[in-house]
C-alpha positions as a printed Julia matrix, in Angstrom:
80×3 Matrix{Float64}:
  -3.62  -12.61   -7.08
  -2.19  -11.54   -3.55
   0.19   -8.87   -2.5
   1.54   -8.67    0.83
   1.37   -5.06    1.77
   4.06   -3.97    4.68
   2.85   -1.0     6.41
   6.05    0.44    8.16
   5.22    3.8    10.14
   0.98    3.51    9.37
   1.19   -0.06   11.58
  -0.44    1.87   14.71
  -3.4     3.35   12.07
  -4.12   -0.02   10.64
  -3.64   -2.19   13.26
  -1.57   -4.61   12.3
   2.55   -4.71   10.86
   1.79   -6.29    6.9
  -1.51   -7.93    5.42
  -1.83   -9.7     2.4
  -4.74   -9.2     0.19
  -6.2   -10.31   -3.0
  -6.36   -8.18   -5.84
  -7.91   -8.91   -9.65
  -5.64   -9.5   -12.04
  -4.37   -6.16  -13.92
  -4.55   -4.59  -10.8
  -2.46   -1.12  -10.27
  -0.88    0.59   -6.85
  -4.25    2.76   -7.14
  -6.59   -0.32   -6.93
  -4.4    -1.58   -4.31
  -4.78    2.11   -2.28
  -8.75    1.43   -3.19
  -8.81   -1.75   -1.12
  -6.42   -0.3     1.43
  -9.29    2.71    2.3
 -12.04   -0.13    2.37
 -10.32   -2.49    4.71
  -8.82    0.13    6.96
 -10.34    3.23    6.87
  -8.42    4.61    9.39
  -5.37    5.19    7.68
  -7.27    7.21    4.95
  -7.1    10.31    4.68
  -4.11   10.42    6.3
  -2.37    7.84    3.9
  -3.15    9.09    0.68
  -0.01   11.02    0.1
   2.02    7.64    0.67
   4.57    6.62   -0.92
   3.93    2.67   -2.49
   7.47    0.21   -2.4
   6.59   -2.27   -5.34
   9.34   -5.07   -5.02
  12.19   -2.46   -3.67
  11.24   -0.16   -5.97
   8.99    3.33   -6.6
   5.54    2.59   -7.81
   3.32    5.08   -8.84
  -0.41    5.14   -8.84
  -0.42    3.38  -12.42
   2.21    0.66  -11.56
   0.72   -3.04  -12.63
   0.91   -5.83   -9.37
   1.52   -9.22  -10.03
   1.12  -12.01   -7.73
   3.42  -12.4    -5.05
   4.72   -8.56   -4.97
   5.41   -6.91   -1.77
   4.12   -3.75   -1.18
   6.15   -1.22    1.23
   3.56    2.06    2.46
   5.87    4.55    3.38
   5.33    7.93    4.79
   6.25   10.94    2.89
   8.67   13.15    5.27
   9.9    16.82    5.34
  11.77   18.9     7.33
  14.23   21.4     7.75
């Protein structure tokens, strides 16, 4: 299956704005942040506390893909 992955503030890490990759079916957000590591390594470590946009909506590491989601990375942010 593929899922088109949107990578909103870690763009300059990965090099590129979205990618779409191909996952097994049954995958989770977790496989997903697997194959994210592999393909660009530089946004990990630094990305592991993202947060993962599955179709609009809060995904958590356990959250099931299906083909044709959309994946927002966003950056967890804190201040003051």
């Amino acid at each position: 299956m593929n899922v088109a992955v949107k990578f909103t503030s870690y763009s300059s890490l990965a090099g590129a704005s979205e990618s779409v990759l191909e996952l097994p079916a049954g995958a989770t957000v977790a496989d997903l942040a697997g194959l994210l590591a592999e393909r660009f390594p530089s946004l990990f470590p630094v990305a592991e506390r993202a947060i993962y946009l599955v179709n609009h909506r809060t995904g958590t590491r356990d959250t099931c893909l299906s083909d044709g989601d959309q994946v927002l990375m966003l950056q967890v942010l804190a201040g003051g």
